[in-house]
C-alpha positions in Angstrom: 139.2 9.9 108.6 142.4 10.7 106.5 140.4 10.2 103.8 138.2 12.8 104.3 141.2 15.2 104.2 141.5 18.0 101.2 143.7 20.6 99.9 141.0 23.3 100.3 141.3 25.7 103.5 139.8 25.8 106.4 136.3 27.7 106.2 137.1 28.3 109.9 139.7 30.6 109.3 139.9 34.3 107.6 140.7 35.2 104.5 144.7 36.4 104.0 143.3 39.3 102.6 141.1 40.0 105.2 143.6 39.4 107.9 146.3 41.9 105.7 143.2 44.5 105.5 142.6 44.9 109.1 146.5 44.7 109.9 147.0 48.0 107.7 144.1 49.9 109.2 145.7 49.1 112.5 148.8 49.9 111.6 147.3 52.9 109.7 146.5 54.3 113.2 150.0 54.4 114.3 151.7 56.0 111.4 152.8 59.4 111.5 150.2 62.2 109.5 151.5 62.6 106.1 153.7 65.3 105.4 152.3 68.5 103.4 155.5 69.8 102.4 158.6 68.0 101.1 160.5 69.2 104.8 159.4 66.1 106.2 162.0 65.5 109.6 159.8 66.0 112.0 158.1 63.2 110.6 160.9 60.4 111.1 162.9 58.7 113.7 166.4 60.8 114.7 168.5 60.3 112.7 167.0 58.1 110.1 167.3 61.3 107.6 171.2 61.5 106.4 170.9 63.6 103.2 169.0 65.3 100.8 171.3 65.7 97.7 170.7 67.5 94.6 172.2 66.4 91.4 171.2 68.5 88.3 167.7 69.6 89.7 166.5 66.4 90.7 166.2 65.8 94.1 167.8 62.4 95.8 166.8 61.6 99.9 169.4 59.4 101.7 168.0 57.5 104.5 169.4 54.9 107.0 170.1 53.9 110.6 174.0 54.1 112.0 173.9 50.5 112.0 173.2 50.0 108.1 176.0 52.7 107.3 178.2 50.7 109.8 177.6 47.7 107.6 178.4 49.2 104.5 181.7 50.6 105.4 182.7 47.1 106.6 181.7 45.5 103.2 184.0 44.6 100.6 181.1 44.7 97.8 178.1 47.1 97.3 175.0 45.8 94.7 172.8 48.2 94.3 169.4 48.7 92.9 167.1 51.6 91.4 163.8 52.6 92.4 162.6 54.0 88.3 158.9 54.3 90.2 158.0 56.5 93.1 155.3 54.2 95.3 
């Protein structure tokens, strides 16, 4: 019976893309509307929103929950990486 064991998967079972297709369309439902404008608050949790700074007419949003800036003030070290694309 071992024998008859293979490396293929299970016909039984979904596809992983299947399964990830109909968990965004449920999760699709329970997202906020889109914003229209770029005054988006209403649209997040309280106080996820810390900042929207403006450094030589380009616009830079700061989010993050107490506890992350709690974290960062305790740490020694900060690594940080850009976003170059907006997704």
């Amino acid at each position: 019976m071992l024998d008859e064991l293979t490396e293929a998967s299970c016909p039984a079972l979904p596809k992983p893309a299947n399964v990830a297709r109909a968990a965004n369309q449920l999760r699709q439902k329970l997202r906020p509307e889109q914003p229209k404008d770029l005054y988006f608050e209403e649209c997040l949790p309280p106080g996820f929103f810390q900042a929207d700074v403006t450094v030589k007419q380009t616009r830079h949003l700061i989010f993050a929950r107490q506890e992350q800036l709690n974290t960062l003030a305790k740490a020694k070290s900060w690594y940080v990486d850009r976003t170059f694309k907006l997704v």
